[in-house]
C-alpha positions in Angstrom: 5.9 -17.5 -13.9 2.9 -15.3 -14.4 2.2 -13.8 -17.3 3.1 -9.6 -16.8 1.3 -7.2 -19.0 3.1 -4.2 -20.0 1.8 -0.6 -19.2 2.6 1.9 -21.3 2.9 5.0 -19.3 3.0 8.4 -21.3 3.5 11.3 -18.5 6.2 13.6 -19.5 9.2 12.1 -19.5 11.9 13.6 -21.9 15.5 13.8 -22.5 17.2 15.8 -24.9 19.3 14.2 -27.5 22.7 15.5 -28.5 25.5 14.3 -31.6 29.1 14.3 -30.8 30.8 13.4 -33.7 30.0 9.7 -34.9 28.2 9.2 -31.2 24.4 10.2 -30.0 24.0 10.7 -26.4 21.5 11.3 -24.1 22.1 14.8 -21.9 19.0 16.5 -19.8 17.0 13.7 -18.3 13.5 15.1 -17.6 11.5 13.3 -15.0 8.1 15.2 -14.2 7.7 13.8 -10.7 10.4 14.4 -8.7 8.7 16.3 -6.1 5.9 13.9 -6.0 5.4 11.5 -2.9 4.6 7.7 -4.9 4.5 7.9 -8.6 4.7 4.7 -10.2 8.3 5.6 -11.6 10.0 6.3 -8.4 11.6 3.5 -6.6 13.7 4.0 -3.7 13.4 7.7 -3.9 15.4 7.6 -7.6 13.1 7.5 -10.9 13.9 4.2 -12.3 13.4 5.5 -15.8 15.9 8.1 -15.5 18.1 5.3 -14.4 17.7 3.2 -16.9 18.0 5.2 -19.7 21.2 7.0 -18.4 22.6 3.7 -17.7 21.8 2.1 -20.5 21.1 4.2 -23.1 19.4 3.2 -25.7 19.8 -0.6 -25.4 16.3 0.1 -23.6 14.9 1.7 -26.6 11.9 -0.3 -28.7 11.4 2.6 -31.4 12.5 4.7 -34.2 12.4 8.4 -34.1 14.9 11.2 -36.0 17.1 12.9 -33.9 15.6 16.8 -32.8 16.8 18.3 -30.0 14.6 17.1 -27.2 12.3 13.8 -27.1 9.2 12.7 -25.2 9.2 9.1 -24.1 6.8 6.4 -23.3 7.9 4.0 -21.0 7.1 0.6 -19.1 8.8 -1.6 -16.9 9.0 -5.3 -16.8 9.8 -7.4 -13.7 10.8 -6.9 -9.8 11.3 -3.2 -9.0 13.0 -4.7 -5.4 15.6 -6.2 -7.6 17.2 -4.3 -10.3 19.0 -7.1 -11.6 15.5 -8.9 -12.7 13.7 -6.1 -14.3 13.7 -3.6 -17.4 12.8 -0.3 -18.4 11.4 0.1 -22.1 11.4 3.2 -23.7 10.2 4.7 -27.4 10.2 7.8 -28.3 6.1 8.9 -28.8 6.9 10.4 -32.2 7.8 6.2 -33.8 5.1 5.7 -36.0 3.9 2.9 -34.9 3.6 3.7 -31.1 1.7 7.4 -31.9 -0.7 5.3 -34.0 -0.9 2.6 -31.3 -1.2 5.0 -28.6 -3.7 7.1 -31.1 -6.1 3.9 -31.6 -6.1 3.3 -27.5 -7.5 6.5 -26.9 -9.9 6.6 -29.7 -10.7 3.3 -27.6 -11.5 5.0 -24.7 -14.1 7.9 -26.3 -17.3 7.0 -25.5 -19.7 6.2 -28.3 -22.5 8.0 -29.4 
């Protein structure tokens, strides 16, 4: 099997996060393409982010953030889009630590030099 790197893709996608008693769910899924024609998170005319998350939760999670209100992901996927069954979404929230510094170092990356 070929090796796959992952993209990380930061482009507006948010959900807001609610607490019911002893549970946290996920309510408001925000994906900022819906009326566009070939982004790369729609698939079949669905956004497969959105249907990860809401289907699993946040089994698809890689970070830590505190709970406030509404969140701003990164995501990337992993695998066969034709075949739902061999892929996966990734989320984390852009506020863990460790991404924002990640994601803060990539772009520094990407400044030209004087």
């Amino acid at each position: 099997m070929a090796e796959q790197t992952m993209k990380w893709h930061q482009d507006g996608h948010s959900f807001r996060v609610v607490i019911d008693k002893s549970t946290v769910q996920i309510v408001d899924f925000h994906c900022p393409h819906r009326a566009d024609a070939s982004p790369v998170c729609r698939v079949n005319d669905e956004c497969i982010v959105e249907r990860f998350v809401l289907e699993y939760g946040f089994d698809c999670n890689v970070g830590v953030s505190p709970i406030d209100g509404t969140m701003e992901i990164a995501w990337t996927l992993v695998g066969d889009t034709r075949d739902y069954a061999t892929c996966q979404v990734w989320i984390i929230p852009t506020t863990d630590e460790f991404f924002a510094a990640w994601a803060n170092s990539q772009r520094s990356e990407l400044q030209p030099k004087e």
